[in-house]
LOVO-290735 format. One record per residue (C-alpha): x, y, z; residue in one letter. Coordinates in steps of 0.05 Angstrom, whole numbers, plus 5000, padded with zeros to 4 digits. Example, Ala and Ser with C-alpha at 12.3 -4.5 7.8 and 13.67 -1.06 7.14 Angstrom:
# residues 2
> 5246:4910:5156:A
> 5273:4979:5143:S
# end
This chain:
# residues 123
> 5000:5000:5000:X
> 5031:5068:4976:X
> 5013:5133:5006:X
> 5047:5170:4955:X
> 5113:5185:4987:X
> 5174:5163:4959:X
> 5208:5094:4985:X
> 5254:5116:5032:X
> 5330:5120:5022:X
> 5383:5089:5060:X
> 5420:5146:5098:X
> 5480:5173:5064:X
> 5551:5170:5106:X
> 5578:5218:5136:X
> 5641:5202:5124:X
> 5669:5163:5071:X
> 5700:5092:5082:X
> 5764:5096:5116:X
> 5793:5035:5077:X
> 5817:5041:5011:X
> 5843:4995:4959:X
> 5909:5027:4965:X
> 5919:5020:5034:X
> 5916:4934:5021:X
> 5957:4951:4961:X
> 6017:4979:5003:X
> 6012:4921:5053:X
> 6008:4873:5005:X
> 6071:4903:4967:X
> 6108:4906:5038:X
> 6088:4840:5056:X
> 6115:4818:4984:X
> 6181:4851:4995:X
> 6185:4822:5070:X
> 6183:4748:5034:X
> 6227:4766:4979:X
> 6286:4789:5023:X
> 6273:4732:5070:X
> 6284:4694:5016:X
> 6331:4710:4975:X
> 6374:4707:5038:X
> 6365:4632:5054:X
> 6364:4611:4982:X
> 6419:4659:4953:X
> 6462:4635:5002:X
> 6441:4556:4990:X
> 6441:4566:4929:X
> 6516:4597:4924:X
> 6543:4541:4968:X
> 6508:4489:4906:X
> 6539:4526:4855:X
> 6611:4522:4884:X
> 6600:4459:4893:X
> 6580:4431:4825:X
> 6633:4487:4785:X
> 6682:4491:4835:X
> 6692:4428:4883:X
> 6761:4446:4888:X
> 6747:4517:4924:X
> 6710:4480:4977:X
> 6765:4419:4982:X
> 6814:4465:5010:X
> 6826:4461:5090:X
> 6813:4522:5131:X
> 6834:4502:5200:X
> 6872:4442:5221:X
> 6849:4397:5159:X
> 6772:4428:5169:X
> 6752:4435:5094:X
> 6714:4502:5072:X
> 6657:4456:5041:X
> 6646:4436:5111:X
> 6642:4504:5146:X
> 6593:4535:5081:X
> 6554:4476:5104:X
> 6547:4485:5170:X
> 6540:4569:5157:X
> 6472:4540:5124:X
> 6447:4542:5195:X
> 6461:4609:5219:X
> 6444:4640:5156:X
> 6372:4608:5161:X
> 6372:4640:5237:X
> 6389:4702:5205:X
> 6347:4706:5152:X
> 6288:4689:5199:X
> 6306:4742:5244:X
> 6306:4789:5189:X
> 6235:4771:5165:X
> 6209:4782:5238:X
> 6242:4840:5234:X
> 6215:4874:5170:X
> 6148:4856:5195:X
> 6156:4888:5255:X
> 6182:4949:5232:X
> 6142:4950:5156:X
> 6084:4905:5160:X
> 6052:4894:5223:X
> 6043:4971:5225:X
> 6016:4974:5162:X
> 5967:4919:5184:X
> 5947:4948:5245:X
> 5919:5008:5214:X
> 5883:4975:5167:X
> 5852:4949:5224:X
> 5838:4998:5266:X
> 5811:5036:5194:X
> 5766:4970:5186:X
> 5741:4972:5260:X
> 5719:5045:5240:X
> 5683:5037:5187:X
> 5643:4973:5218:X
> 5626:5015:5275:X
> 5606:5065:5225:X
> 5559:5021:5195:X
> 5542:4992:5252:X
> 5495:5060:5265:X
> 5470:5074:5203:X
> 5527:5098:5171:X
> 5530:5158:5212:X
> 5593:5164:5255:X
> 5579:5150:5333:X
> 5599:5227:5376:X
# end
């Protein structure tokens, strides 16, 4: 039944959306880089140690210290360079990412609260 009035419209924000496709854009493109370095760390290294052994087996044949071949301590570096690399992808995120994430967040908790009253901002 229609009394002639127009159907009502939802209420227009106050405020736009806090959140914007950018703001995921940069965290995912920090989050990218965080991996990459990570990475490239462990595997670089890894990979190194491979190719001196398959094209030079003769580098890592000589001794070091008392007979201890260099083969043998690139091997066991393998170890501490994982540590490292580890360290340095908590790192990153601690310093580039998790911020990032957290005020997406916090923008995301905004805007749900937002909507959460008609789309007019709570005072």
């Amino acid at each position: 039944m229609s009394h002639g009035f127009p159907p009502a419209r939802p209420p227009v924000p106050e405020h736009p959306p806090l959140g914007h496709h950018s703001d995921l854009r940069v965290l995912r493109t920090a989050y990218r880089r965080q991996r990459r370095v990570a990475t490239f760390a462990a595997l670089g290294y890894f990979t190194l140690f491979l190719a001196l052994s398959a094209f030079a087996p003769s580098a890592l044949a000589g001794a070091v210290v008392d007979g201890v071949p260099v083969g043998l301590l690139l091997a066991l570096a393998q170890l501490p360079v994982t540590w490292l690399a580890i360290g340095l992808y908590e790192s990153t995120a601690r310093r580039r990412v998790d911020p990032l994430a957290r005020l997406i967040r916090r923008q995301a908790e905004v805007d749900a609260r937002r909507a959460g009253h008609g789309g007019v901002a709570a005072r």
